[in-house]
DRENDOBA-84133 format. One record per residue: x, y, z of N, C-alpha, C in turn; residue in one letter. Coordinates in Angstrom, 3 decimals. Atoms other than C-alpha are relative to their C-alpha. Example, Ala and Ser with C-alpha at 12.3 -4.5 7.8 and 13.67 -1.06 7.14 Angstrom:
BEGIN
R         nx         ny         nz        cax        cay        caz         cx         cy         cz   aa
R      0.890     -1.190      0.000     12.300     -4.500      7.800      0.900      1.200      0.000    a
R     -0.820     -1.190     -0.060     13.670     -1.060      7.140     -0.770      1.090      0.730    s
END
This chain:
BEGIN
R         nx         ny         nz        cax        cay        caz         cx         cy         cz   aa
R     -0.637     -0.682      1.127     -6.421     -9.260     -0.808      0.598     -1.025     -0.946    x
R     -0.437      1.175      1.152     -5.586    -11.236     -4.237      1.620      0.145     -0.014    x
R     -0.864     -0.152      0.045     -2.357    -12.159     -4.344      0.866      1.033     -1.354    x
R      0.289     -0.388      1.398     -2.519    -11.011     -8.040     -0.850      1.015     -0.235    x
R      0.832     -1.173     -0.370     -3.990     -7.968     -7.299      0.664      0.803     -0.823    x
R     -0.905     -0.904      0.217     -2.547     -5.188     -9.812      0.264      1.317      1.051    x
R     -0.739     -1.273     -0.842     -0.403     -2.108     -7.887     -0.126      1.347     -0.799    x
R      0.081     -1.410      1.018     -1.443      1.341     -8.720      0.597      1.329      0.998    x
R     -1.061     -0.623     -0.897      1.392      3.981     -7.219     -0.755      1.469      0.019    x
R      0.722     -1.529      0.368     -0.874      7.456     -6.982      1.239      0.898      0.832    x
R     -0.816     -1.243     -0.361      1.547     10.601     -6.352     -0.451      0.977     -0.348    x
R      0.902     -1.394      0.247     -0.005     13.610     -5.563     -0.536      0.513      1.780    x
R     -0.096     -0.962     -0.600      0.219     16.166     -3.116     -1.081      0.549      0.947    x
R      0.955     -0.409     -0.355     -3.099     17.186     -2.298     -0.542     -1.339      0.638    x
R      0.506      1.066     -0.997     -4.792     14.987      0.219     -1.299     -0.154     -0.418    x
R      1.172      0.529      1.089     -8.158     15.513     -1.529     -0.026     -0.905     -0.833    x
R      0.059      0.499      1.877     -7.242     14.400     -4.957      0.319     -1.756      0.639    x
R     -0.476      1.335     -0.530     -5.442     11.462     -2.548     -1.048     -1.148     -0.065    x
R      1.338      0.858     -0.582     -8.634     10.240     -1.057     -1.059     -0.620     -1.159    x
R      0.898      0.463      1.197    -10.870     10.719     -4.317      0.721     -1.305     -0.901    x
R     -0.216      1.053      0.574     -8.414      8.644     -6.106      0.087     -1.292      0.799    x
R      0.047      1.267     -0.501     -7.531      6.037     -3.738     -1.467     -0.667      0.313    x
R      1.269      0.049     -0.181    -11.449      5.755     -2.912     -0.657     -1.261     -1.453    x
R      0.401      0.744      1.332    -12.219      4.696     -6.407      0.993     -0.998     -1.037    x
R     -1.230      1.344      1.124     -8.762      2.757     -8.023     -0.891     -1.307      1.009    x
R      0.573      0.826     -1.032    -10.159      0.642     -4.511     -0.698     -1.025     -0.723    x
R      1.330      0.277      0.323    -13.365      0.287     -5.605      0.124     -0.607     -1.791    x
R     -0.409      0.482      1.416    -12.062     -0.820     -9.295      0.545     -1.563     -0.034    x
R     -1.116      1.668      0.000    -10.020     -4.134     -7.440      1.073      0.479      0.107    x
R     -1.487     -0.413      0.029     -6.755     -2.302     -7.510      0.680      0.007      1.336    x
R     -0.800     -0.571     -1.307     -4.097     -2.059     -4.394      0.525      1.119     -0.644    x
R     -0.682     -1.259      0.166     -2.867      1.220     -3.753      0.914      0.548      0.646    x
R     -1.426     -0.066     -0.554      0.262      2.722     -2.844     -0.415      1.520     -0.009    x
R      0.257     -1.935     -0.028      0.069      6.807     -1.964      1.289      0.443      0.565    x
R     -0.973     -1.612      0.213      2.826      9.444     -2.262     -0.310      0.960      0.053    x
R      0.331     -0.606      0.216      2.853     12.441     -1.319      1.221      0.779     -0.608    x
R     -0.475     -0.848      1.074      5.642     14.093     -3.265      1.181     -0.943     -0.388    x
R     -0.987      0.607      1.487      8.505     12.955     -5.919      1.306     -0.930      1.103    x
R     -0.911      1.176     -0.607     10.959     11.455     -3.236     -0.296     -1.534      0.634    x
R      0.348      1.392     -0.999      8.811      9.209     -1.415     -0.584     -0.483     -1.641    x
R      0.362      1.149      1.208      7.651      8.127     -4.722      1.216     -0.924     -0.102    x
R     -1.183      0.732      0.483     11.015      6.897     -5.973     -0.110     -1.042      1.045    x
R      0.004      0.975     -0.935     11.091      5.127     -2.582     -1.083     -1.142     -0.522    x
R      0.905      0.952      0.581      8.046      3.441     -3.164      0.120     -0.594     -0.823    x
R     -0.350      1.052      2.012      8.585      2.300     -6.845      0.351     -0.971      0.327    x
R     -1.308      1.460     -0.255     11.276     -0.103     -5.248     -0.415     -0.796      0.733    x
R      0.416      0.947     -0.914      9.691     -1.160     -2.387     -1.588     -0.691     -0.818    x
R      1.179      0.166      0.632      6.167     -1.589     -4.065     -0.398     -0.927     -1.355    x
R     -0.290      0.636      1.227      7.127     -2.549     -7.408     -1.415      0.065     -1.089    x
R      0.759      0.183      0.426      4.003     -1.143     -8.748     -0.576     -0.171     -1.772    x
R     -0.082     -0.255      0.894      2.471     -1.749    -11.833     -0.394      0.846     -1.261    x
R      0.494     -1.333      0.735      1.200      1.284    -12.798      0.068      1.034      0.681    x
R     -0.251     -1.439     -1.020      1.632      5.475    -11.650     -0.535      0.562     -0.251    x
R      1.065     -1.305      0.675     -0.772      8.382    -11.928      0.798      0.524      0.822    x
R     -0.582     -0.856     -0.579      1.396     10.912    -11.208      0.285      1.700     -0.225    x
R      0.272     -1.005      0.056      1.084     14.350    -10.416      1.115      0.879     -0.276    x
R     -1.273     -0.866      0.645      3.384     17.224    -12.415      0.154      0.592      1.283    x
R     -0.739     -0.594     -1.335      3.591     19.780     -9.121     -0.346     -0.528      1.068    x
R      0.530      0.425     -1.224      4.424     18.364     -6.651      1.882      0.358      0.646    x
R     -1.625     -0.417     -0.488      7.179     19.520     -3.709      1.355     -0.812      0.141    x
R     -1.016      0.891     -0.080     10.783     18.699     -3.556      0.351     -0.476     -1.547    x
R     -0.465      0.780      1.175     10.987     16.616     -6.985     -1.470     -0.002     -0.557    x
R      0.930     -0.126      0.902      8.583     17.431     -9.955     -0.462     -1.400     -0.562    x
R      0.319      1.185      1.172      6.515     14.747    -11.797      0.769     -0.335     -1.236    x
R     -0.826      0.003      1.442      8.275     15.415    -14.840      1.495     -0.705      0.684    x
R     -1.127      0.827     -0.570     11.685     14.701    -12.702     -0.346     -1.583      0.536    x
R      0.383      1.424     -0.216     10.389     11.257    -11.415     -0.335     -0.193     -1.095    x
R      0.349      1.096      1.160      8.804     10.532    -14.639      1.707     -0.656     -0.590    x
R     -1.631      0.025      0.648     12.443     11.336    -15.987      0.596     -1.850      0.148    x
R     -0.717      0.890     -1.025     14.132      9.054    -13.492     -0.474     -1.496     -0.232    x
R      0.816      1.228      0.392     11.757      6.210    -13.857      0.157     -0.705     -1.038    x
R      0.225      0.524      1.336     12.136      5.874    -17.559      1.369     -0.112     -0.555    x
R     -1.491      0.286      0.352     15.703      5.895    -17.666      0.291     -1.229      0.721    x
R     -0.614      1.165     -1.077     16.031      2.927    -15.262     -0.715     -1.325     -0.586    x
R      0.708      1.683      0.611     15.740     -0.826    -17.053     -1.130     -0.395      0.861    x
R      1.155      0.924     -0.950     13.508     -2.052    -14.071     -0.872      0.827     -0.187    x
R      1.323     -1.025     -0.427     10.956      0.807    -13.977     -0.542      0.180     -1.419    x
R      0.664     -1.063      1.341     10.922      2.054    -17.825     -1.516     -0.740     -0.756    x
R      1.425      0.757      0.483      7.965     -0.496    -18.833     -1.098      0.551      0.851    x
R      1.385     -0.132     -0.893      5.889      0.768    -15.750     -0.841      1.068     -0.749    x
R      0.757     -1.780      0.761      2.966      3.246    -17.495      0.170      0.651      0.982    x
R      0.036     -1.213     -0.658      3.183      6.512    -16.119     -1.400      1.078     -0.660    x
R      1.076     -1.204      0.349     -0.120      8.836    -16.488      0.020      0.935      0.987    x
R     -1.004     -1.516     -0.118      0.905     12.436    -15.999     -1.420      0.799      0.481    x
R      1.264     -1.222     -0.594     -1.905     14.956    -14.012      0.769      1.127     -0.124    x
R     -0.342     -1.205     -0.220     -1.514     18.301    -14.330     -1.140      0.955     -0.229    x
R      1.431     -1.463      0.467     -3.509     21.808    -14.721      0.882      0.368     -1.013    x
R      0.084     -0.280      1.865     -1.620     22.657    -17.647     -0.168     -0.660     -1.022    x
R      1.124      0.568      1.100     -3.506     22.435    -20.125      0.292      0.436     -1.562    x
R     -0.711     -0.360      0.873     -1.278     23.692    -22.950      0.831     -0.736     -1.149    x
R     -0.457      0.642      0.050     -0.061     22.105    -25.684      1.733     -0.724     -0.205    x
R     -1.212      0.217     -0.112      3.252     22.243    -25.356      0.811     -0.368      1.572    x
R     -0.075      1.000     -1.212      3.308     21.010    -21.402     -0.461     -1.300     -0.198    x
R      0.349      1.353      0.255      1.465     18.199    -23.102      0.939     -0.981     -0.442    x
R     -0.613      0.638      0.403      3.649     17.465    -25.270      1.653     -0.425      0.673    x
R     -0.783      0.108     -0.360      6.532     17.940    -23.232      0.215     -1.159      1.668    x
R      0.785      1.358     -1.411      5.051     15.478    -20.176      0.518     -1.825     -0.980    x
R     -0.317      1.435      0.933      4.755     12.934    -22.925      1.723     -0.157     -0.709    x
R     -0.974      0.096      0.066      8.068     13.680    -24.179      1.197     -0.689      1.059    x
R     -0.773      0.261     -1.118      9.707     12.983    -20.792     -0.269     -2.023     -0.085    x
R      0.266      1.797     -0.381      8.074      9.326    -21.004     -1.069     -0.102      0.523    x
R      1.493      0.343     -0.783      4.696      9.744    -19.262     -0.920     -0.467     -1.586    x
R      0.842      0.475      0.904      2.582      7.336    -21.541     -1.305      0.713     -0.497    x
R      1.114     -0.821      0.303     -0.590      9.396    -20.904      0.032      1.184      0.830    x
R     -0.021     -1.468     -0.330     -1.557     12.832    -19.967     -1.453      0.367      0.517    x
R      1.440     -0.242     -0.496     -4.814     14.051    -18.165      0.341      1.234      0.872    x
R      0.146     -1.712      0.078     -5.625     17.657    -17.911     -0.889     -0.166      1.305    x
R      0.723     -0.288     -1.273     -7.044     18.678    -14.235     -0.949      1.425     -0.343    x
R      0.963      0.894     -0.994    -10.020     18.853    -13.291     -0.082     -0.791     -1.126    x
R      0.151      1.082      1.058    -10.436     15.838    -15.216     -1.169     -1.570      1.055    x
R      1.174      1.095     -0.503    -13.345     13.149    -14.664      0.503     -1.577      0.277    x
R     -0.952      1.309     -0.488    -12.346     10.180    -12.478     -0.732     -0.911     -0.832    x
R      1.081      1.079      0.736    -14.863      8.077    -14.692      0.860     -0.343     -1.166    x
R     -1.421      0.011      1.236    -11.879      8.683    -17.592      0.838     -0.667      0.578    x
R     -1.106      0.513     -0.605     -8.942      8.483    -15.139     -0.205     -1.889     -0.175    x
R     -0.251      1.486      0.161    -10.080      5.090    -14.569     -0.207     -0.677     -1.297    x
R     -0.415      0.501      1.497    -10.449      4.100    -18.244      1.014     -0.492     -0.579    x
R     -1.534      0.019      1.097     -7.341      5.330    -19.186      1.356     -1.034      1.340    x
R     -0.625      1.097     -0.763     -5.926      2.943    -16.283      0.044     -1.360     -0.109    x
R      0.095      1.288      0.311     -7.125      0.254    -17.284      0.226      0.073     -1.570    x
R     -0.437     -0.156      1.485     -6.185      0.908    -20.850      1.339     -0.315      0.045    x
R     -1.546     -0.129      0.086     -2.578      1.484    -19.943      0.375     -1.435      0.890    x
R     -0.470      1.511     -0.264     -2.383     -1.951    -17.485     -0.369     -1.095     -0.708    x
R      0.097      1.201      0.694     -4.116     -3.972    -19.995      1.014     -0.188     -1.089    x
R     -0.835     -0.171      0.468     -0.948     -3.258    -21.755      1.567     -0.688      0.695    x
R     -0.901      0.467     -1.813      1.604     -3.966    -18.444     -0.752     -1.017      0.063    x
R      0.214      1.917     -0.508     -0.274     -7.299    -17.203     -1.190      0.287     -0.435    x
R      1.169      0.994      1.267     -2.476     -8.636    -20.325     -1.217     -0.307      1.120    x
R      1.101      1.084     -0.724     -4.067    -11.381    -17.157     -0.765      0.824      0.782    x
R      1.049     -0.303     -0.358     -5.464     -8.588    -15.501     -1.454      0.287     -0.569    x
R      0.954     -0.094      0.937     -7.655     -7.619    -18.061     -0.691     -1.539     -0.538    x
R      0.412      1.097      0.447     -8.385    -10.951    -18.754     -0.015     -0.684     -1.603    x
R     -0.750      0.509      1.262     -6.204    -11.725    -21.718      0.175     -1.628     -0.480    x
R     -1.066      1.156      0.443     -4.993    -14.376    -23.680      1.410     -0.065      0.065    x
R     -1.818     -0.465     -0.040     -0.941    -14.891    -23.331      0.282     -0.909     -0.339    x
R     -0.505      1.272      0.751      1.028    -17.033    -25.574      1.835      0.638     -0.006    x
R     -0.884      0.216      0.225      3.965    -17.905    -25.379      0.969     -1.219     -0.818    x
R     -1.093      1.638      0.606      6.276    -20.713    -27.924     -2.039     -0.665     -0.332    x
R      1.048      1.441      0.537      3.673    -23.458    -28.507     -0.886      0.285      2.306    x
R      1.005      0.052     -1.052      1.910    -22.478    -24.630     -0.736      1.386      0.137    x
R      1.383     -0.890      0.300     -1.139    -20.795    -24.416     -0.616      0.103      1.544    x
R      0.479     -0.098     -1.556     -2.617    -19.041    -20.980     -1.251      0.636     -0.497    x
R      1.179     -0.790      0.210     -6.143    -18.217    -20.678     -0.661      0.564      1.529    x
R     -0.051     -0.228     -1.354     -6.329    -15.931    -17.868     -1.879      0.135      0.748    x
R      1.484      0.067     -0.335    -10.400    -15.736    -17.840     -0.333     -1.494      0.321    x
R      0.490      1.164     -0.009    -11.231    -19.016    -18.264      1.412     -1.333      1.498    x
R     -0.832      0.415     -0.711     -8.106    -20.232    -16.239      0.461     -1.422     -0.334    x
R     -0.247      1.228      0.673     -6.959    -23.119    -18.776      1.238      0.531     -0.643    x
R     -0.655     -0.287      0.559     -3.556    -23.425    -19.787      0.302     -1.602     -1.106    x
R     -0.183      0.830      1.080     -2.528    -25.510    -22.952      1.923      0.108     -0.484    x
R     -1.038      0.087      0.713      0.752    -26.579    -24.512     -0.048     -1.211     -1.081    x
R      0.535      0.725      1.121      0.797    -27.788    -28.275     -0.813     -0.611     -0.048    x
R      1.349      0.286      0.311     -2.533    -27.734    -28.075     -0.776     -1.312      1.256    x
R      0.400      0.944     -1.372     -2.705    -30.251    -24.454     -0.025      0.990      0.707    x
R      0.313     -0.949     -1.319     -4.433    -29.124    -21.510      1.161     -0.432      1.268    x
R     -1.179      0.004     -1.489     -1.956    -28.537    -18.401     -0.992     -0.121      1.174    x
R      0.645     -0.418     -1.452     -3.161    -29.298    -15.029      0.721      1.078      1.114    x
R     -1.087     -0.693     -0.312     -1.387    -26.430    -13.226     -1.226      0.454      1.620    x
R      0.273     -0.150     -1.185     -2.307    -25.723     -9.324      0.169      1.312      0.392    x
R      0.188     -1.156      0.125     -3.393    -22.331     -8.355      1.487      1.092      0.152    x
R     -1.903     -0.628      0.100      0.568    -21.389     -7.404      0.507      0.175     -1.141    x
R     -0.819     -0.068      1.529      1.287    -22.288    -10.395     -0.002      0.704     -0.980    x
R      0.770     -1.369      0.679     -1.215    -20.610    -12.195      0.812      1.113     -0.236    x
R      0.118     -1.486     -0.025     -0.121    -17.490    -10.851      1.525      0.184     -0.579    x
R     -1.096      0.002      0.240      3.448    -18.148    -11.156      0.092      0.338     -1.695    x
R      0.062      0.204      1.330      3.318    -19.064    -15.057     -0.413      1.556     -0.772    x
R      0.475     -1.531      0.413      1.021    -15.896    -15.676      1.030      1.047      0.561    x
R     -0.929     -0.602      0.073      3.870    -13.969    -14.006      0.934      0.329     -1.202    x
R     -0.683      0.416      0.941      6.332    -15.397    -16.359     -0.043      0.276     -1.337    x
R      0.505     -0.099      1.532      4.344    -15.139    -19.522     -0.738      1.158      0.178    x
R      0.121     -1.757      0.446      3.661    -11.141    -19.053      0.873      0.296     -0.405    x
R     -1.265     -0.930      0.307      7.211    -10.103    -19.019      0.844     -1.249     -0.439    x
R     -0.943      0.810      0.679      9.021    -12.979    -21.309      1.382      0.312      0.181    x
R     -1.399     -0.786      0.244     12.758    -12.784    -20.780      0.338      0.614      1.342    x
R     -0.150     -0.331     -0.938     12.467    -10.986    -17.809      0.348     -0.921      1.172    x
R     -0.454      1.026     -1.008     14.386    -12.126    -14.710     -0.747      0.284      1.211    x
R      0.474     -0.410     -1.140     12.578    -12.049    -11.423      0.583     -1.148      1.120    x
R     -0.001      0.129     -1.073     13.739    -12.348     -8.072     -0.518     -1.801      0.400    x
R      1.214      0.882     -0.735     12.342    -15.424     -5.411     -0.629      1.148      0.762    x
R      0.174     -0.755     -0.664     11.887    -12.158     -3.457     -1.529      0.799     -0.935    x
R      0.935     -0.027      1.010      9.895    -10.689     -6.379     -1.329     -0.680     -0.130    x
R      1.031      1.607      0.216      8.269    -14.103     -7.208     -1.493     -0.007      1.217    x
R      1.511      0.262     -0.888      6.393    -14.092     -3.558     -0.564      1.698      0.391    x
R      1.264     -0.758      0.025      5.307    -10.919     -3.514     -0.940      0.381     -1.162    x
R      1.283     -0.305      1.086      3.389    -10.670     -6.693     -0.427     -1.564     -0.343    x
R      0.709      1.333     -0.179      2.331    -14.700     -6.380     -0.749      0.055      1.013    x
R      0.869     -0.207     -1.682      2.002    -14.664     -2.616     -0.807      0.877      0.875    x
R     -0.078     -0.898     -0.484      1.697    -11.547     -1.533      0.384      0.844      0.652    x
R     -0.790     -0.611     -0.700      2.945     -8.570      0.222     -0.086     -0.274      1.472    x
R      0.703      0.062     -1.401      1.127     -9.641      3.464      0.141     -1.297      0.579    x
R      0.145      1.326     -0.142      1.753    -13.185      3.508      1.545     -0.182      0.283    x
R     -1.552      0.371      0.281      5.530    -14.682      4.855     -0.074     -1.555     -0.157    x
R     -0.849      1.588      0.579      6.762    -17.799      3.134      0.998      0.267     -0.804    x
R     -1.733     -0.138     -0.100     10.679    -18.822      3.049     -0.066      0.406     -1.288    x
R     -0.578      0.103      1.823     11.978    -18.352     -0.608      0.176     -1.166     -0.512    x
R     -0.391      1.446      0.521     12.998    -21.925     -0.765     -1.688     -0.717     -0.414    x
R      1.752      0.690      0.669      8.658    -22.438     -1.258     -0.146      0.691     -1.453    x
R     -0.283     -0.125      1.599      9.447    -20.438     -4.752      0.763     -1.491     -0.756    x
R     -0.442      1.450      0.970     11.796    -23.444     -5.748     -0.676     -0.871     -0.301    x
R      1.293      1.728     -0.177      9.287    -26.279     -4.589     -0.988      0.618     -1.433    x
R      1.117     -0.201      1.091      6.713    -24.476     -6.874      0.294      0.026     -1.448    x
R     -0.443     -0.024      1.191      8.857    -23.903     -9.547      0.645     -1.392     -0.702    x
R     -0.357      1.413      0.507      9.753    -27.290     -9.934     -1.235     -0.407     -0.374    x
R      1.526      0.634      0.362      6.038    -28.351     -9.782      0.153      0.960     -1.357    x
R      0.116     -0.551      1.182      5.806    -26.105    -12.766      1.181     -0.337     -0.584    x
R     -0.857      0.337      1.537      8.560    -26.965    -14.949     -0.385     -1.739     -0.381    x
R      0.456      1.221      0.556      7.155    -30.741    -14.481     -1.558      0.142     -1.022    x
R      1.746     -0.330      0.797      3.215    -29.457    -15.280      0.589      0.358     -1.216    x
R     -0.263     -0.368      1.611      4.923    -27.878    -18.634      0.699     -0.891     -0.597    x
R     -0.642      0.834      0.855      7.056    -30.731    -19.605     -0.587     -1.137      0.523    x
R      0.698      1.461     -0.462      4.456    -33.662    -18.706     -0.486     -0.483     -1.336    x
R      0.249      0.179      1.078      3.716    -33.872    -22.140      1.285     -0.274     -1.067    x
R     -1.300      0.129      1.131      7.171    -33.786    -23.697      0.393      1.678     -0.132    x
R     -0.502     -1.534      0.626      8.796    -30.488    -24.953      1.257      0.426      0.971    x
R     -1.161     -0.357     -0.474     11.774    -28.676    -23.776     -0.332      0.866      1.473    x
R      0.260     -0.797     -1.712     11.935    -26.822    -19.574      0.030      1.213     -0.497    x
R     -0.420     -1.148     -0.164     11.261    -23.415    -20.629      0.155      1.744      0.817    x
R     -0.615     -0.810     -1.606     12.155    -22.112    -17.452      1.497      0.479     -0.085    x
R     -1.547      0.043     -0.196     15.695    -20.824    -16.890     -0.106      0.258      1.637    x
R     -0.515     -0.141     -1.061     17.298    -20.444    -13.729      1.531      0.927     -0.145    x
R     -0.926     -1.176      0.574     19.452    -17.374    -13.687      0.422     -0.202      1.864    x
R     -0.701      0.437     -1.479     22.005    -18.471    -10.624      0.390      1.926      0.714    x
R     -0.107     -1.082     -0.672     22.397    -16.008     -7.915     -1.088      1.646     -0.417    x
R      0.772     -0.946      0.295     19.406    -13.701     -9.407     -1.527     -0.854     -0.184    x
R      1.646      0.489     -0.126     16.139    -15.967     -9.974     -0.569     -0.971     -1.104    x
R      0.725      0.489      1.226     13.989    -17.230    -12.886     -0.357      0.936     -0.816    x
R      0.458     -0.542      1.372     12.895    -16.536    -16.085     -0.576     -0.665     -1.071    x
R      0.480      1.234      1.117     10.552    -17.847    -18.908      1.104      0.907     -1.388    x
R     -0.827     -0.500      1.271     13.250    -18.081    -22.050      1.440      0.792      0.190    x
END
């Protein structure tokens, strides 16, 4: 499993719809996370940290619309897309889905050949490098296809940790993450190494970006983690 694997959180009720979707996000490259109704989602979100939700309006206990709610009020979660399933098909459940914060909307029965479209539409939005973006940041430049990074216009030699690290960094600018964070969407969820192997790496990377000259633009946010900027 890639360490860099995107997280796709499916919630939904029906054990069919479960299987069909998890079957095919699979089969797309995606990890998958399954819920079956609105509490164990929330759980999940936190533990999982995924970066994307197809999530189903009825479902028992806590409605889609209530988790979308919840989700989009909370700084850490409100960037995650949310695409909203339902059978109503009306447009004023539409609009009121999207109102709540669900980015997209998909009317049941609806063709998984779409679903996955509009998934990869909405994470090439959330993490650029899966899609195989360009990402710039200041005067440095990531090229997540080709796997060449540049600053003012010099090539970086950067070591596949690093890589992944950096492309972390330069999705969510500004953003603080964890070492806890750090190794599971570098390392992985499946893999244990200490936290103190985030520092080592992050040092190798603030030298690979300033081997040329220019300013560390790394921070170190004490007692909470890193951050590019």
């Amino acid at each position: 499993m890639s360490a860099n694997q995107p997280t796709v959180l499916v919630v939904e009720d029906e054990a069919a719809q479960r299987e069909v979707l998890s079957y095919n996000l699979e089969a797309e490259g995606f990890r998958v996370a399954l819920a079956e109704d609105g509490e164990e989602a929330l759980l999940l979100v936190d533990e999982e940290q995924p970066d994307i939700i197809v999530l189903d309006w009825m479902l028992p206990s806590l409605s889609g619309i209530e988790v979308c709610r919840q989700l989009k009020t909370r700084p850490d979660t409100r960037g995650v897309p949310v695409i909203m399933l339902s059978a109503r098909s009306e447009e004023i459940d539409r609009v009121r889905g999207l109102e709540t914060g669900a980015d997209d909307y998909v009317v049941k029965p609806y063709s998984v050949l779409e679903l996955m479209a509009r998934v990869r539409t909405q994470l090439r939005r959330a993490r650029p490098s899966a899609a195989g973006l360009r990402l710039e940041y200041q005067d440095i430049v990531l090229d997540s296809e080709t796997h060449r990074v540049t600053r003012g216009g010099a090539e970086l030699k950067l070591g596949p940790t690093e890589f992944r690290l950096l492309t972390t960094f330069m999705e969510k600018p500004g953003r603080v993450w964890s070492r806890e964070q750090l190794l599971d969407r570098v390392w992985g969820r499946d893999i244990y190494v200490d936290t103190r192997t985030v520092d080592v790496h992050i040092g190798r990377l603030r030298k690979a970006l300033s081997i040329h000259g220019g300013d560390d633009p790394l921070r170190t946010v004490r007692g909470a983690g890193y951050a590019l900027g």
